[in-house]
Phi, psi and omega in degrees: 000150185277154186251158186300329193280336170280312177301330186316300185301358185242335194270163188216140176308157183281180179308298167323335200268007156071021179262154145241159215211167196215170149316128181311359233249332180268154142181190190309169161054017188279180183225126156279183211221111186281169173043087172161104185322135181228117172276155172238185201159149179170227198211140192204185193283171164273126196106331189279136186291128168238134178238125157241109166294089184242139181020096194036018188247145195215113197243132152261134192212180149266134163286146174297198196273347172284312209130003197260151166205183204195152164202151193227087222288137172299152175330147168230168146296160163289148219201134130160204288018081167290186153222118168264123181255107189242150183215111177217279172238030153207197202207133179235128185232115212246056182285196218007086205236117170266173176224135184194218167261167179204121216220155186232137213242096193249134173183207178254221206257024143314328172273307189313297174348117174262149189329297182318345181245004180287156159285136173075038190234027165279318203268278172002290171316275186341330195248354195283065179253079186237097149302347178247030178258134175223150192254075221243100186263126146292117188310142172277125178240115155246181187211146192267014189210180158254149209251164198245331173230129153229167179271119202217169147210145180313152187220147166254176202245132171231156152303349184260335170241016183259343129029272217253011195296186152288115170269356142314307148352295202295278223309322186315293215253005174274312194295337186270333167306274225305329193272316174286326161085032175205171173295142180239130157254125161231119172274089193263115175266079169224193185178112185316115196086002197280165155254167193289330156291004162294316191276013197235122188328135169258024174290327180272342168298329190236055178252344191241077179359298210291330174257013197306319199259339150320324188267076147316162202276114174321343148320310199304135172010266172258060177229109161314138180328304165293027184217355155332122160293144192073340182288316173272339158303326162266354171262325213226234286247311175307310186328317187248005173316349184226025186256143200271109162204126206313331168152182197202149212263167176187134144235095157222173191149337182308309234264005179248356187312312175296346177237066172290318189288323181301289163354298187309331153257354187293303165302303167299323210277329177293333187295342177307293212297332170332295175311318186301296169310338170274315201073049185215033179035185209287067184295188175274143157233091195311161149222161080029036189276155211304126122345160168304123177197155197061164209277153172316181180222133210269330183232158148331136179178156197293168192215094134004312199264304149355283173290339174294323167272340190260004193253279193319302210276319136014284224277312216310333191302350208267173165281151178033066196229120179260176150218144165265131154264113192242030170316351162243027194221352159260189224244113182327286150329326179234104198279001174243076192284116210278007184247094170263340172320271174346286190272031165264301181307291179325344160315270164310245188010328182247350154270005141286333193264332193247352177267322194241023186028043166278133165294072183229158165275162176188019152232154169268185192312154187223137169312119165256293193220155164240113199229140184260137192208075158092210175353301211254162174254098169308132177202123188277164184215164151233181200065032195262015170028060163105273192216172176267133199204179151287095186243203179297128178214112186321345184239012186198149199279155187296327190248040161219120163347063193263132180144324187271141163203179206211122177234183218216177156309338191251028174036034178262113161244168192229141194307130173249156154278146204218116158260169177228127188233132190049203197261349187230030179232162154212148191234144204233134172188174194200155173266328189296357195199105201273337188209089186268145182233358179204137147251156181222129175254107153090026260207047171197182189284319187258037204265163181279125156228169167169052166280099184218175189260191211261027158267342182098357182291126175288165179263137162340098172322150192210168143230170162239000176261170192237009176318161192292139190248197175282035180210350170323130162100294194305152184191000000 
């Protein structure tokens, strides 16, 4: 919690007080966003002549007749120490201003989750001395309208504030500092419990007939704050919609599970409006798909949460969309699973490989094709970085396939035995299903698997049938 002397050190005069001024989103220690026009923007008397200075450049404008003014700087390289100067009938001065990347880390409460709860994360603390890492939380706000400011400040990452960061966040932008070797910024927006229409305009919800029953008055009562539609999009997010950034990471999804099916425009449709709304054309969008949680299951059986991944994995059609799959890293017992190192790097790893064009691997195995041949169903994969392998799992014997089933017409499935033929099949069969039409791989909330390629990476829960799932309909 801010202490008074923070908060103090934080407030800026309102528009009446003739100063001029800008969003907290500018402030010490921040990271711009290199190759890539940077705006700047804020607030002045109406009319009063603004002078903004950034690395030997000097931009002039008028404020309108609101108060409002902008200037927009040319592309910079990675950089730094700067001072962003702004002047008008005062003087605003910004220092250690870097220019790098800058990425925005959006979610529930997998994101909130602080460095300080990871597993293995004393020695991490102990070692987080990255002065060109920086750090920016958006308070949680929801709001019935869009907002224009919230109150935050820039961090540099230390032992002393990395603490209390997101650790997705940290390991995501310490693993992207260490390899790219420029400043890294992460703006982290999240809220425990939101669901994915809070974050989403609701100009852009109610284009879509089908979601008609989501738009609630942001106001309302009996909607937890964070599930208000529209509501953290307009408290956490507009404030920053026109601040320059490489693209942006999200883990979400508990809180829509039970509406999986729903999930399927729900999901594309915030990264569109996102996208629209920056006006940066299709930047990237990492996701998150949910880990393994709740207890296994003894039979084949319907899942939520299943679908709820399969809605997300979806999402890949659209451009320039990644995914993590981390089905081998949460928790029966725990809807917060504590190995965040693990789905940080995996992060980084697929915005090195689809952003920053390294040549790494950062998906797993991907479901292709299915051919039925007397008994068995053969099924081809890519992404097998070489071959198709076993991999570790506490629960399952290391030389044996796990995960897979197989039904017949009468769409009952039954637990398969599942082998690897060459380097890019698995061939699937049961003695209970003499003539199989549909498998399903990792297809529960909790399920025992362990397909993965030869990076080590899991493979994508899947299905191959299109049958009606438990979540058709819920809205």
């Amino acid at each position: 919690m801010l202490t008074i002397c923070a908060i103090l050190s934080l407030w800026r005069p309102a528009p009446s007080d003739a100063a001029v001024r800008t969003p907290h989103v500018f402030a010490d220690n921040m990271v711009l966003q290199r190759e890539t026009k940077i705006p700047i923007w804020g607030w002045a008397n109406p009319k009063e002549a603004v002078q903004v200075e950034f690395n030997g450049k000097r931009l002039a404008t008028t404020a309108d007749e609101n108060g409002a003014w902008q200037v927009e700087f040319q592309p910079e390289p990675a950089g730094g120490p700067y001072e962003l100067v702004l002047r008008g009938d005062n003087k605003v001065v910004f220092k250690n201003v870097y220019v790098g990347e800058v990425w925005l880390c959006v979610g529930q409460s997998n994101v909130t989750f602080p460095l300080k709860r990871a597993l293995d994360s004393k020695k991490e603390i102990a070692t987080a001395n990255y002065p060109q890492l920086r750090f920016l939380t958006a308070p949680p706000k929801s709001e019935t309208t869009p907002q224009d400011d919230f109150v935050a400040q820039w961090e540099q990452c230390s032992p002393k504030s990395a603490p209390n960061v997101s650790a997705i966040a940290y390991y995501f932008g310490q693993y992207l500092h260490e390899k790219l070797q420029v400043p890294v910024g992460i703006i982290t927006a999240a809220w425990s419990g939101s669901t994915c229409e809070a974050w989403i305009p609701q100009n852009a919800l109610a284009k879509f007939p089908e979601l008609e029953t989501l738009l609630d008055d942001a106001r309302n009562q009996k909607v937890a704050p964070g599930q208000r539609t529209g509501a953290l999009y307009n408290g956490m997010i507009a404030p920053i919609t026109k601040f320059g950034i490489r693209g942006v990471i999200c883990y979400q999804g508990e809180s829509n599970a039970n509406r999986a099916w729903q999930y399927r425009t729900l999901f594309p449709l915030m990264i569109a409006s996102w996208r629209q709304v920056w006006g940066r054309g299709d930047f990237p969008f990492y996701y998150v798909q949910l880990p393994n949680f709740m207890m296994s299951k003894d039979q084949p059986s319907a899942s939520a949460w299943a679908e709820l991944r399969e809605a997300q994995h979806k999402t890949l059609n659209a451009r320039n969309v990644g995914e993590v799959v981390t089905i081998d890293v949460g928790a029966a017992d725990d809807m917060l699973p504590k190995n965040k190192r693990v789905v940080g790097v995996r992060l980084a790893n697929v915005a090195l490989a689809k952003t920053y064009q390294r040549e790494i691997p950062h998906s797993g195995p991907e479901f292709r094709a299915m051919k039925i041949v007397d008994d068995k169903a053969i099924l081809t994969f890519t992404n097998t970085e070489g071959a198709l392998k076993i991999g570790e799992n506490a629960q399952a014997d290391a030389s044996q396939l796990r995960g897979f089933a197989i039904a017949g017409e009468d769409r009952v499935f039954h637990w398969a035995d599942a082998t690897l033929e060459g380097e890019e099949s698995v061939v699937v069969s049961c003695p209970d299903v003499k003539k199989p039409v549909a498998v399903r791989y990792a297809w529960a909330d909790n399920p025992v698997c362990n397909l993965v390629n030869d990076a080590d990476l899991p493979a994508s829960p899947f299905r191959t049938d299109d049958w009606p799932g438990v979540t058709v309909g819920s809205n």
